[in-house]
matplotlib code that plots the C-alpha trace (Angstrom):
import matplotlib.pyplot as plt

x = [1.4, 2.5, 2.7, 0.0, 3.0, 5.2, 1.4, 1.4, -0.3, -1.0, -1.5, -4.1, -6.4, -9.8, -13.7, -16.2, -18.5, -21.0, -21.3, -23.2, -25.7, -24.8, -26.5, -28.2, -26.8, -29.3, -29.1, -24.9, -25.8, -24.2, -21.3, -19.0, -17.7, -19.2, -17.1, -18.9, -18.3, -17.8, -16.5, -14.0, -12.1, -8.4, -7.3, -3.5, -1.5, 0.4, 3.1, 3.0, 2.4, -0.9, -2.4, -5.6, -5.1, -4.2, -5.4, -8.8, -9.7, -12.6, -12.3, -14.4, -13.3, -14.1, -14.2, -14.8, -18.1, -20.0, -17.9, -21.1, -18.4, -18.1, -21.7, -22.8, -21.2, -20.6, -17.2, -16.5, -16.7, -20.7, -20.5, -18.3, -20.1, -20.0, -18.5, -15.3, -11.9, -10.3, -6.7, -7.0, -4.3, -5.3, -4.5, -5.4, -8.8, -7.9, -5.0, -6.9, -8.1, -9.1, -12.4, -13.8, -15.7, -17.3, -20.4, -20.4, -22.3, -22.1, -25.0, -25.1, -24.0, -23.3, -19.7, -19.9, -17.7, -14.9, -11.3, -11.8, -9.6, -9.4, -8.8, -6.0, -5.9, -8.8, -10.1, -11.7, -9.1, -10.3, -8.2, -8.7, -7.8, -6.8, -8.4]
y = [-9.3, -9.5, -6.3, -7.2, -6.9, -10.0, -11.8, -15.4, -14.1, -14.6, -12.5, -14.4, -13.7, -15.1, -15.6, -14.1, -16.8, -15.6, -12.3, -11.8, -9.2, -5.6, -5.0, -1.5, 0.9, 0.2, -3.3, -3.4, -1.2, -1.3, -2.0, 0.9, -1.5, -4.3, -7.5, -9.3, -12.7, -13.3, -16.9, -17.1, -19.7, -19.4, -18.7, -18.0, -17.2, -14.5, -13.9, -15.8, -19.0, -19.8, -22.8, -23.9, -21.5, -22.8, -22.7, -24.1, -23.8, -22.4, -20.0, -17.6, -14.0, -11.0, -7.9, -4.7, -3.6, -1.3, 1.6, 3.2, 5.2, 6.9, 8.5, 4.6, 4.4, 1.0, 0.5, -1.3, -4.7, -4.0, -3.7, -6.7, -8.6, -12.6, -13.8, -11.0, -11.7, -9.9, -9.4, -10.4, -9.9, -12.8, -13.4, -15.5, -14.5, -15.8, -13.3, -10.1, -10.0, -5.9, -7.8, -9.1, -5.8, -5.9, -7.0, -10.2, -10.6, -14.1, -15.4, -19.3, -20.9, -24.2, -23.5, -22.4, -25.2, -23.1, -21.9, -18.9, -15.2, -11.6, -9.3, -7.0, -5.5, -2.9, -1.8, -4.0, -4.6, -6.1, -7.9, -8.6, -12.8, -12.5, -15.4]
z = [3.0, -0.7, -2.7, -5.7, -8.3, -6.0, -6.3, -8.8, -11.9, -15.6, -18.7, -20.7, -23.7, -23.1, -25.0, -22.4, -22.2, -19.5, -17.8, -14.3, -14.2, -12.5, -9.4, -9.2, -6.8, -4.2, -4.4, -3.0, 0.0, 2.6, 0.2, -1.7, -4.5, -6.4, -8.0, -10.6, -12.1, -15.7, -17.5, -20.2, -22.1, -21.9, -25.5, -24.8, -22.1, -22.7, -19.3, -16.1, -14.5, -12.3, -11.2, -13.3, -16.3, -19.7, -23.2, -23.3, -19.1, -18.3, -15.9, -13.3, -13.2, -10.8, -12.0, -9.8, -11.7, -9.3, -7.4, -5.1, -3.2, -6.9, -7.5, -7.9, -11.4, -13.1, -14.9, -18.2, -17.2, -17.1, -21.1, -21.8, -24.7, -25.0, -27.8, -27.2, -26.7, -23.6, -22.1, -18.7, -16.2, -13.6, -10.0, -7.3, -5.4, -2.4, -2.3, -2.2, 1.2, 0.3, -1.8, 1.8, 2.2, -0.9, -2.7, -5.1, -8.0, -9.9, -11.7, -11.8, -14.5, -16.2, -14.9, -11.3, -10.5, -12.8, -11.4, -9.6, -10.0, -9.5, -12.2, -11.3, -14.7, -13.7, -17.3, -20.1, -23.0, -26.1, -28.5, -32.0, -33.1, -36.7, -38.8]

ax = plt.figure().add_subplot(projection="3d")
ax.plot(x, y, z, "-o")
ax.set_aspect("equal")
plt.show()
């Protein structure tokens, strides 16, 4: 297996466009970690190559957003706001195998049909666009 630094990935800014809702602590049982689903627009790409992402994709992003094993606490991500700009550092889904064991959380949405990735980046960064 790939270390998660030898993983494909990209450094992107992105608009939050849609943000699932958090699951209460209950609600993930038997799970200890929640990933929720939030939708951007690719603004920039700032490092890195990965397939789907470039300036004006719309993209699906999982964020870890529930850690139960933690005294159920929710982590930044639950406070994102729409309209924000964020640095995302994005890789592939399908290459964290670790997510199997937890719970997902992705509200439908005009675009469930988006590219879909893993936040490796762990905590909310939000960047400022000059006008």
């Amino acid at each position: 297996m790939k270390k998660e630094k030898d993983l494909p990935s990209a450094e992107v800014e992105a608009e939050l466009l849609a943000a699932s809702r958090m699951p209460g602590g209950a609600a993930i049982a038997p799970y200890t970690q929640a990933l929720i689903a939030h939708e951007y627009r690719v603004l920039s790409i700032r490092k890195g190559e990965l397939a789907g992402v470039k300036p004006g994709a719309v993209i699906r992003v999982f964020h870890v957003g529930r850690i139960y094993a933690w005294g159920s606490r929710t982590t930044a991500w639950a406070e994102a706001k729409k309209g924000e700009v964020y640095r995302l550092a994005l890789q592939r889904l399908a290459d964290h195998p670790e997510v199997k064991g937890y719970y997902f959380m992705a509200d439908d949405s005009p675009q469930s049909q988006a590219m879909v990735y893993y936040d490796a980046g762990g905590y909310p960064e939000r960047v400022t666009i000059d006008q």
